[in-house]
C-alpha positions in Angstrom: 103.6 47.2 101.0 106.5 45.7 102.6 110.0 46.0 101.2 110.2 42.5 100.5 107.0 42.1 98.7 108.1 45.2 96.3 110.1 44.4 93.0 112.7 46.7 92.8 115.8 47.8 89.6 118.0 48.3 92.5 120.9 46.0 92.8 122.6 45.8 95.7 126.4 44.7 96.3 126.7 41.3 96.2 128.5 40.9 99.5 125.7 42.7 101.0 122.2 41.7 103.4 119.1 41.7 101.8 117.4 44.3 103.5 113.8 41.6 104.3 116.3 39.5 106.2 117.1 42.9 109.0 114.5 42.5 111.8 112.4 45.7 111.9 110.0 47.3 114.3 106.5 47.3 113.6 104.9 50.4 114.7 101.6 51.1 115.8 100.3 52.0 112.1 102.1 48.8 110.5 105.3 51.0 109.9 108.5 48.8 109.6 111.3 50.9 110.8 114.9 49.0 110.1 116.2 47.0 113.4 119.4 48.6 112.7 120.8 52.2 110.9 123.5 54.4 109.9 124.6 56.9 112.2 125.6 60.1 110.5 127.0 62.3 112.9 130.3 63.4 111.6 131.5 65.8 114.0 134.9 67.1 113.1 135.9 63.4 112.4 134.3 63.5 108.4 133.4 65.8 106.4 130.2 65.5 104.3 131.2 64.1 101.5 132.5 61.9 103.1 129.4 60.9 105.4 127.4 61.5 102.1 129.9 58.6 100.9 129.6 56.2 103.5 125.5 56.4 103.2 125.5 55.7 99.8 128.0 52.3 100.3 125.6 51.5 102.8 122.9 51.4 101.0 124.4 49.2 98.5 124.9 46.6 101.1 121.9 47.0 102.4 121.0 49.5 105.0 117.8 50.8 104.7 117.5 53.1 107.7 119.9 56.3 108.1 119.4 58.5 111.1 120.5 62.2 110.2 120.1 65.6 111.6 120.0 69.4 110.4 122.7 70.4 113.2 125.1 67.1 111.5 125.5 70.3 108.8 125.6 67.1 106.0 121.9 66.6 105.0 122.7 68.6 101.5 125.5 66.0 100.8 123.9 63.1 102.1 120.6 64.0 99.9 122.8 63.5 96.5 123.3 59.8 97.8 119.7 59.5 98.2 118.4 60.7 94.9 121.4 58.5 93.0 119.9 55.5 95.1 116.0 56.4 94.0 117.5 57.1 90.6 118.9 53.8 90.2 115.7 52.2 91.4 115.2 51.7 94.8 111.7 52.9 96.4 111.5 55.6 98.4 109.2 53.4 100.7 112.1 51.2 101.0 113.9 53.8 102.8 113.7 55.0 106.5 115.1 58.4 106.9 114.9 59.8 110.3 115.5 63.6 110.9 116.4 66.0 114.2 114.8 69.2 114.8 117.7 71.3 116.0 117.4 73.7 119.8 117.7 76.7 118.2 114.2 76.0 116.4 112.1 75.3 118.9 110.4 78.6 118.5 106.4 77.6 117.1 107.3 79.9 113.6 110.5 77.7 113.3 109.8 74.1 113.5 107.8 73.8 110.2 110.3 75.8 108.3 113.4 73.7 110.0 111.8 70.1 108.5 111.4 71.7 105.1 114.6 72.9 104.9 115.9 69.1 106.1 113.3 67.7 103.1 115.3 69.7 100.9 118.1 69.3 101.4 117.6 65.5 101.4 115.7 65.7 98.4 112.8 63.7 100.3 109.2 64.8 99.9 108.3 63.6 103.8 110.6 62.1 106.4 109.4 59.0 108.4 110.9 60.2 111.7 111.3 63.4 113.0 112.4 63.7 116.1 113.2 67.0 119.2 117.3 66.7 119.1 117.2 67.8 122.7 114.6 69.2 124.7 115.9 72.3 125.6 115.8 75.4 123.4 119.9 75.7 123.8 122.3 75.7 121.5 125.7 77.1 120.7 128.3 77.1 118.0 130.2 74.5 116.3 133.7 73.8 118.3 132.8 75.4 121.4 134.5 73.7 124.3 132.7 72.5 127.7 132.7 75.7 129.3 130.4 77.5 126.5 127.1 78.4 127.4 124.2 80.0 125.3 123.6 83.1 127.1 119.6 82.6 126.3 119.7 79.0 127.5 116.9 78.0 129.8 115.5 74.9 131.7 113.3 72.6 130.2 109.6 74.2 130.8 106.9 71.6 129.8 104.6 74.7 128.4 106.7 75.8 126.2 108.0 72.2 124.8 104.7 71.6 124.1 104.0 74.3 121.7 107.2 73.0 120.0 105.2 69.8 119.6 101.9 70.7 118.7 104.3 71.8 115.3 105.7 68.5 115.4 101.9 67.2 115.2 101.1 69.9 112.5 103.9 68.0 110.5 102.0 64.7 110.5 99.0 65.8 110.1 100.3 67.8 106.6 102.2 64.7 105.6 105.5 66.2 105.9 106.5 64.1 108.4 105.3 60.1 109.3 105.8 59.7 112.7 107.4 61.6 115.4 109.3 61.3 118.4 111.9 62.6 121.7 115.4 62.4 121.6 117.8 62.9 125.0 114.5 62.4 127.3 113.8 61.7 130.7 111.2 59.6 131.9 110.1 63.1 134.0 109.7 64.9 131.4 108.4 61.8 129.4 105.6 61.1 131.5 104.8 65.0 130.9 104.9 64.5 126.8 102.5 61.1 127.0 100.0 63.1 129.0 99.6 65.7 126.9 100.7 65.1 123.8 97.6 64.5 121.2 99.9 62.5 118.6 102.3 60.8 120.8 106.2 60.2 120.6 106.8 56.9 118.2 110.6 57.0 119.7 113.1 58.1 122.1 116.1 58.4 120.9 119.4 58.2 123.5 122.9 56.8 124.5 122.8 53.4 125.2 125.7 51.0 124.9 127.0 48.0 127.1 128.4 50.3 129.5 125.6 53.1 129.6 122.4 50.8 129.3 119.9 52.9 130.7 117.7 49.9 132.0 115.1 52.0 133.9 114.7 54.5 130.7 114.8 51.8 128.6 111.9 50.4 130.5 110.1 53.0 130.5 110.0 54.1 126.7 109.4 50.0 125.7 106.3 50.0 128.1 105.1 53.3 127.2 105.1 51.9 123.4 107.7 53.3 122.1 110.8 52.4 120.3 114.1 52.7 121.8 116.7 53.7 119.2 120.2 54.2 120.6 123.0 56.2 119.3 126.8 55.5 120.0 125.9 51.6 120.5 129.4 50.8 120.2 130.9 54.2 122.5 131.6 57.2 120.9 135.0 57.2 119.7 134.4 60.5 117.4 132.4 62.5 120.0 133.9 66.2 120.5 136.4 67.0 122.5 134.3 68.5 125.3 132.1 65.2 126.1 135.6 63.2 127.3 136.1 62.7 130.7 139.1 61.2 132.8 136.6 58.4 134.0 135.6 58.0 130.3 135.6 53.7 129.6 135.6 51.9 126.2 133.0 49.5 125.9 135.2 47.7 122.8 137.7 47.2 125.5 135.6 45.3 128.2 137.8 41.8 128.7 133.6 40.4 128.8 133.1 42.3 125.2 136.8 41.4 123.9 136.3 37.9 125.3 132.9 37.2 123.3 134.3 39.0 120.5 136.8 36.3 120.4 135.3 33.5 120.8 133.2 34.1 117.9 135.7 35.4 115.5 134.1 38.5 115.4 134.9 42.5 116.2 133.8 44.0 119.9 132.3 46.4 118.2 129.9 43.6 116.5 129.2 42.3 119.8 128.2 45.8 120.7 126.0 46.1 118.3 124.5 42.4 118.8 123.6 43.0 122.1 121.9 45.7 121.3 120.2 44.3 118.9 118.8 40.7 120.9 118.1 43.5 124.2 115.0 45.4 121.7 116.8 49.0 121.2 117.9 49.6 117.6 121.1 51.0 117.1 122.7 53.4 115.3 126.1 53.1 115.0 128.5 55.4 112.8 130.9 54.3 110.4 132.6 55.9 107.2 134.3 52.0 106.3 132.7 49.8 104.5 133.9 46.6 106.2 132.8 48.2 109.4 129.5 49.0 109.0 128.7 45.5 106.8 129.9 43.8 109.6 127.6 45.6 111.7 124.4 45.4 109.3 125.9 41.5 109.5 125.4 41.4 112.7 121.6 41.4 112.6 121.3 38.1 110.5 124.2 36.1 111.8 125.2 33.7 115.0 123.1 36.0 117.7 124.9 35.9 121.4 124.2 33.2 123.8 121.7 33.8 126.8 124.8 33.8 129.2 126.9 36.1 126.7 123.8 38.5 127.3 123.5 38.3 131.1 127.0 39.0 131.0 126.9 42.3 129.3 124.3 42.8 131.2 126.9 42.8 134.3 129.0 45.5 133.0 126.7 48.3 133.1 128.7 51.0 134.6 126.7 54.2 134.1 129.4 56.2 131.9 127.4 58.3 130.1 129.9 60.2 127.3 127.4 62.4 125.7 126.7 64.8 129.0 125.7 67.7 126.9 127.7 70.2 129.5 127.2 73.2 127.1 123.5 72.9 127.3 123.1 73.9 131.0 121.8 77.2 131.6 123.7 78.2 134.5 127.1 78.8 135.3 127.6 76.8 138.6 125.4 73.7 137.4 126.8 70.2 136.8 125.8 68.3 134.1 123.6 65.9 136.0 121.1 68.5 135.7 120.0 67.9 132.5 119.2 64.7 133.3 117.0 64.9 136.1 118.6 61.8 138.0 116.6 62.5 141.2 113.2 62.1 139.7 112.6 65.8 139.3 113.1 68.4 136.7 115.7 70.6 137.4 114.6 74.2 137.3 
């Protein structure tokens, strides 16, 4: 039953959006999953109290959709904030709760074993996403800088991604899990997934934002049927240290962004996250303030962009990609292009 047809104790804050007003995506099986989530990805900016914090305001206000991950090292924290929501009576199946399988447990014995340990530590007894964080098996420890590489690291092989995912399938089948899906894809390896995949990716999950907007990708998940959920809609401000670059830009600081932003009386960031919004992708941006993210929760039921103010985002595409994921290549004298197999091809 839908949220808004469920009577529920739960209050929320008064200043907040009622959750049946936030568009939603309806998924193949009748699945709404929230138009717009919470990011959680602290990095070294929050710790997880904090985080664990910021998801239980935004609940209040009414988020209903919050996008973690094992690696994020704040699932235990941000589970308290769960239970005290279900506990003051809100329904689980009002929730969307999205989790990441992390690289270092792509291993078939692993992958089962990773999602329970994410269920409990949430203090959920199924997630309704769970995605691949990466496709590659590669991983490395907290801090490292861009020169790191895992030793063990290896190309994507489509054989052995697959086995990952045959557990991802096992997951759904056992009712751990609701639906599943790809995170930092290609539309190479994509193509690979959909062919041979028995219960197919639901989602991709990448970096999309006015300046990095991915139109061929994003083409190519929406046609293919699946969702396109984008993390660091706004930029990354907090991203680590070793995913900045000289030629870096800052989407809040595009004179077409600031220039919308003020004519409407509103933050960049909000126009950020509106575009995204009126384009199809859902986005997930971070924030630990509370004005913050209402705004951008707000920003799904308010005054939408004009058609011109969204050809004219569309015009500032400039390809900066700030997540490059440098310490996932597996050898020394690769540039980080590779993982993203911009000429068509897989790297090998």
């Amino acid at each position: 039953m839908a949220a808004e047809n469920r009577k529920s104790a739960f209050v929320g804050a008064p200043d907040g959006v009622d959750p049946a007003l936030v568009p939603a995506k309806i998924l193949a099986d009748g699945s709404r999953l929230p138009g717009i989530g919470l990011g959680t990805f602290g990095n070294d900016c929050y710790d997880g109290d904090r985080i664990a914090e910021a998801v239980k305001e935004a609940i209040s206000v009414g988020y209903r959709h919050i996008d973690c991950a094992s690696v994020y090292g704040n699932e235990d924290s941000i589970g308290v904030s769960l239970r005290n929501a279900m506990k003051a009576g809100l329904p689980r199946g009002d929730l969307w709760i999205t989790s990441k399988l992390w690289n270092d447990k792509h291993a078939e014995k692993d992958v089962i074993p990773s999602c329970e340990k994410s269920l409990k530590d949430l203090g959920l007894d199924y997630l309704d996403l769970y995605l691949v964080h990466w496709p590659f098996p590669n991983s490395h420890a907290k801090g490292v800088d861009v020169s790191s590489r895992d030793p063990h690291a290896r190309p994507y092989i489509h054989e052995e991604f697959m086995k990952t995912w045959r557990q991802m399938e096992k997951l759904v089948k056992t009712g751990l899990v609701k639906h599943i899906g790809t995170s930092n894809m290609t539309i190479p390896k994509l193509k690979l997934v959909l062919r041979d995949a028995e219960i197919k990716p639901v989602s991709n999950e990448m970096e999309i934002h006015p300046h990095f907007q991915q139109e061929e990708l994003f083409r190519f998940v929406r046609a293919n049927g699946m969702v396109p959920i984008g993390f660091s809609p706004i930029g990354s401000p907090c991203r680590p240290e070793r995913d900045r670059s000289p030629g870096d830009t800052v989407d809040m600081e595009d004179p077409v962004i600031v220039g919308i932003a003020e004519r409407m009386g509103i933050h960049p960031a909000v126009v950020c996250v509106k575009w995204a919004l009126q384009r199809g992708q859902v986005p997930i941006p971070l924030s630990v303030t509370r004005s913050k993210f209402l705004a951008n929760l707000k920003a799904s039921v308010s005054e939408p962009l004009t058609a011109a103010d969204m050809k004219a985002i569309a015009g500032i595409d400039r390809n900066c990609r700030l997540v490059k994921g440098q310490v996932f290549l597996w050898k020394d004298n690769q540039s980080w292009e590779d993982l993203w197999d911009l000429d068509g091809t897989i790297a090998p």
